[in-house]
N, C-alpha and C positions, 0 to 999 in steps of 0.2 A: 640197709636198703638194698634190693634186687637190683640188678643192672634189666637198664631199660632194654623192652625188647621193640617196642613197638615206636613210630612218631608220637603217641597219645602217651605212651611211659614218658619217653622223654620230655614231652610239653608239662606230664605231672610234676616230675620230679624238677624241672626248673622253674615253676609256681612255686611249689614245696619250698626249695632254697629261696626263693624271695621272702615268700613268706616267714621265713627263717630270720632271714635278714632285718625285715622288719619288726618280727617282733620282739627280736632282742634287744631288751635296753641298753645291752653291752655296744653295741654296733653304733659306730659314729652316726651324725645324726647326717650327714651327707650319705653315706652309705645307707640307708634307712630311708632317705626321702629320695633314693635312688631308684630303691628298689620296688617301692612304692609307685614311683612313676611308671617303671618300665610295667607292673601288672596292669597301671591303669592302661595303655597304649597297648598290653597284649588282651586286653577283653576289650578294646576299642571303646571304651569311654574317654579317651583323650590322643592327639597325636594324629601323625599319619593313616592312621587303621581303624581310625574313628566311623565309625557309623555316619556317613554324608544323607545315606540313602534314608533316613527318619527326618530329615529337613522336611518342612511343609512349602512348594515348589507351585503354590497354585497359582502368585502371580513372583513375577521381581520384585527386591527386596525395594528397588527404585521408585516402583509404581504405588507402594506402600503408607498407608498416612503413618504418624507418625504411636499414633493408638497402637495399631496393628502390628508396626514393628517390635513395640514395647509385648504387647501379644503373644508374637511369637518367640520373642526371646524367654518369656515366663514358662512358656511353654517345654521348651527345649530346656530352660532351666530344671525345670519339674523334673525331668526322668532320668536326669544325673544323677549317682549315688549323692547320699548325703556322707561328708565326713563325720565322725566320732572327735568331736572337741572336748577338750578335760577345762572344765576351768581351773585356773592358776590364783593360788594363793600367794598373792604380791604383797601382803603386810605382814 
């Protein structure tokens, strides 16, 4: 691997090692669901750095019937990635 030269090197190359992290089976599964977290909080799908500003803000969540909050949560559901689940052969 080149030594970063640029912010944008360096932002690759520590996706890259996560990525790394995660998709080695070898890698404790804490370390893994580590690493995993910290990508989703650096694309801002979870965490601090999340995306506020795609909230739908046209009234308070207060003044909302109870339809509408369910709504908006489907909503916002919606555009979060989906995980990759394996089913597990338990017999």
């Amino acid at each position: 691997m080149k030594k970063p030269q640029s912010v944008d090197d360096i932002k690759d190359a520590a996706m890259a090692a996560l990525l790394d992290v995660v998709n080695n089976r070898q890698s404790p599964a804490a370390a893994r669901a580590g690493a995993a977290r910290t990508m989703l909080e650096a694309i801002g799908a979870i965490g601090r750095n999340q995306d506020l500003a795609k909230l739908d803000e046209r009234r308070p969540l207060a003044e909302m019937s109870p339809g509408e909050v369910n709504q908006e949560i489907a909503r916002l559901a919606s555009k979060l990635p989906r995980p990759k689940i394996k089913k597990l052969d338990l017999g």
